[in-house]
N, C-alpha and C positions, 0 to 999 in steps of 0.2 A: 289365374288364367292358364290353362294350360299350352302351351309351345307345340302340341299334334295338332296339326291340319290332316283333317281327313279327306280334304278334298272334295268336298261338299257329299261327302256319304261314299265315294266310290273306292276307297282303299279300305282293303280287309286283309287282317291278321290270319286269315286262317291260310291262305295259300302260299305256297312258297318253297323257295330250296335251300338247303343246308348244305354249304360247299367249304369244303378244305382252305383256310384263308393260309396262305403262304408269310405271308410274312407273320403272324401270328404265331404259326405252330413253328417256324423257328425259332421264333422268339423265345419261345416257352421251354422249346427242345433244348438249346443253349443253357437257358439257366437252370433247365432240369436236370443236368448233366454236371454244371458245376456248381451245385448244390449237395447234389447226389458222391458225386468223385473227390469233387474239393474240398468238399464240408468234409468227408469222411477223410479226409489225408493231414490236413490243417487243424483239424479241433483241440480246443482248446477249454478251459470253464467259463475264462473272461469271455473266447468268443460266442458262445453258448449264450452268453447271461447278457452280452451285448446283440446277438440278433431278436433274442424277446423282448428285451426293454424297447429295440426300435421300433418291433413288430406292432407291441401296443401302443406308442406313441403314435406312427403312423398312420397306423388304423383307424384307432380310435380320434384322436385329433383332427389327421391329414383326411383321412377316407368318411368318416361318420359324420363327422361334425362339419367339415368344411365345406368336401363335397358333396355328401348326401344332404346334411340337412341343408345349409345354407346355399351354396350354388346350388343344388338340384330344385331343393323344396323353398326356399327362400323362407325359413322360416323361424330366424332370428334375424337382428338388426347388428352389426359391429363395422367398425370402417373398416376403409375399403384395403389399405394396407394390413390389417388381421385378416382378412377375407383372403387375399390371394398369397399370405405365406400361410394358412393352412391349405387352401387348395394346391399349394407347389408341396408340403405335405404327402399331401393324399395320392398325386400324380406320381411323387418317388416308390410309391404302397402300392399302387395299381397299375403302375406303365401306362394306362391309357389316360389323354389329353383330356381336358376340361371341356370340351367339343362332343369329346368322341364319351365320355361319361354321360354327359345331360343326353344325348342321344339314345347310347342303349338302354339307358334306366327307364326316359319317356317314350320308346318304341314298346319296351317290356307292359311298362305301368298301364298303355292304351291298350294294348295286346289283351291283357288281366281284365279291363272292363269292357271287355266287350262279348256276347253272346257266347262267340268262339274263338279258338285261338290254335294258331299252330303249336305243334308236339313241343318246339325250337324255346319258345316263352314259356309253357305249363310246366317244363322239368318231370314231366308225368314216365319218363324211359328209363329203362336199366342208366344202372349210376353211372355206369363204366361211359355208358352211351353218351348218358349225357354231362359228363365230365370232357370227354372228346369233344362236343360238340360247343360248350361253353368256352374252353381254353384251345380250342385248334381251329374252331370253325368262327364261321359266320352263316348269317340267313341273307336271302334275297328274295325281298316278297314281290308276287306278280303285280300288286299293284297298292305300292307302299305310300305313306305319310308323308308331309312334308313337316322337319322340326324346324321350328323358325324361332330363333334365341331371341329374345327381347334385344334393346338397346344397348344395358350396361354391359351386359356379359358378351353381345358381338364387336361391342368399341373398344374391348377391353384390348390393349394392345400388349399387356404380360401374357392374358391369354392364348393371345392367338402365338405367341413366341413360344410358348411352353405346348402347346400343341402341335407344334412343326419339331418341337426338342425332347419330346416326351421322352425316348428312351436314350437319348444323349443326357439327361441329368442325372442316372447315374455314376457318370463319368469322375465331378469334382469330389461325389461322395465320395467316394470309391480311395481320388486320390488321396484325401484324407484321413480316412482309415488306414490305408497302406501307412503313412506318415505316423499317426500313433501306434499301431498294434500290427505291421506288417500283413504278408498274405493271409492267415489267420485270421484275422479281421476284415480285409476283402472278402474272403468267401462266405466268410458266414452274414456278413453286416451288407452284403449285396446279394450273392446268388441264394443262401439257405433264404433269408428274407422275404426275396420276391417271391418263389419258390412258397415258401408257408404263407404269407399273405394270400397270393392267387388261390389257394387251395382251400384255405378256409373261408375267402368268400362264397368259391363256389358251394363248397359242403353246408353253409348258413343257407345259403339261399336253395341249393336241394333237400333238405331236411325240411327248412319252413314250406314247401309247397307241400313236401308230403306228409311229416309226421307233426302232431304238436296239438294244442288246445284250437280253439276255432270259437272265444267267446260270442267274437259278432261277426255275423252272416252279412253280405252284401244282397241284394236279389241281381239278375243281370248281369253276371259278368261269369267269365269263363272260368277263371281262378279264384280258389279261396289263399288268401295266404294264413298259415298259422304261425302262433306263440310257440315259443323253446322253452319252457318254461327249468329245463334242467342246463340251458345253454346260455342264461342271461346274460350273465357276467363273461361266460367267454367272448362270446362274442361283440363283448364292449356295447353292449344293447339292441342290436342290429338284428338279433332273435327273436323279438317282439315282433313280429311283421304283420300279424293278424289287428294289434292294435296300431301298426303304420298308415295297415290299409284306410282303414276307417278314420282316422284321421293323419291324413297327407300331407296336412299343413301346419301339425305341430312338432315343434322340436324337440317335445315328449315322446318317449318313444314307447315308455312304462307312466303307468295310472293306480298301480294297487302296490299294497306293502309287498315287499321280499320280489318285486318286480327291478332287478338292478338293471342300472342303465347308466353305463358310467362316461357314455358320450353327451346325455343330460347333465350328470356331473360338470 
């Protein structure tokens, strides 16, 4: 069942404004800075080979599997303690709350099946553009959706604390790091991190709208999304998006051989 309420037919994806979200592009400016300044003053080989190994655990575990397939798409079964420490996971990978994820992914996902859609969801703009606009901005549509979370995931009371703490859990990481491997390991195991994480979701998700295979055609909807077929594996599966679309509700992400998907793994 999906969680958009269209409001009995009257909200539509196509109109709307794209506004400079402040706390946001702070956000992103800070850790773009010490990622950029830190990482480059600190490096190290440990700290290098300890921000990859988090990047992919995180990702792939915390972000693919946690929160994309299972809280987004519900679409494995595991308890509920595995459940919300990969979603706490996925939230130290993406900064945004378990709230504020299931939201933009099902504003996005309704956005994609419907006739038309604003420039904001197709990713159709110069990259530069729409890099700005994913990581700095936000939309406000003239007359938006309402997402209404089922029961487990609004009673969820880790949830809702980890969406009020979202960017405060970097904090005990942080201390920790510092604890084995000094500021060298802070910068790269928090800011390079956030930093590459943010960036290659964005670039998966610009890439699959524009460039890529397109086996199966939806009729009806504004967006095709397509397969990476040279980017499976990087992107821990998340590159298949053509066979996402088409099936939403499985935690397959990949169907054919040399199709890797190591968040199916």
């Amino acid at each position: 069942m999906s969680r958009v309420d269209p409001n009995s037919g009257r909200s539509s994806p196509v109109f709307g404004r794209v506004y400079w979200s402040s706390t946001k592009s702070i956000w992103m400016t800070l850790v773009s800075m010490g990622a950029i300044l830190g990482g480059y003053a600190t490096f190290s080989w440990s700290a290098l080979l300890l921000c990859l190994s988090m990047s992919a655990v995180i990702l792939c575990a915390g972000y693919s599997v946690g929160i994309h397939r299972r809280l987004i798409h519900n679409s494995f079964e595991c308890p509920q303690w595995l459940e919300n420490f990969l979603v706490y996971l996925g939230v130290l990978g993406s900064t945004v709350g378990p709230y504020s994820a299931i939201e933009q992914h099902d504003l996005q996902d309704w956005a994609h099946r419907q006739p038309k859609c604003h420039r904001y969801f197709s990713h159709r703009q110069n990259p530069l553009l729409d890099w700005y606009w994913t990581l700095h901005c936000d939309i406000q549509l003239e007359c938006p959706p309402i997402v209404r979370y089922e029961p487990r995931v609004s009673q969820n009371h880790f949830y809702q604390w980890l969406e009020q703490t979202k960017k405060l859990q970097q904090l005990p990481l942080a201390i920790a790091l510092y604890y084995f491997g000094g500021w060298s390991w802070v910068f790269w195991g928090i800011y390079v991190r956030i930093f590459l994480c943010a960036n290659v979701q964005w670039l998966t998700q610009y890439l699959a709208h524009n460039w890529g295979d397109r086996p199966r055609k939806l009729s009806n909807v504004s967006v095709q999304l397509k397969n990476l077929p040279f980017a499976g594996l990087l992107t821990l599966g998340e590159g298949w998006q053509n066979n996402h679309q088409a099936f939403p509700s499985s935690a397959r992400f990949s169907f054919y051989p040399k199709q890797y998907d190591p968040g199916r793994w």
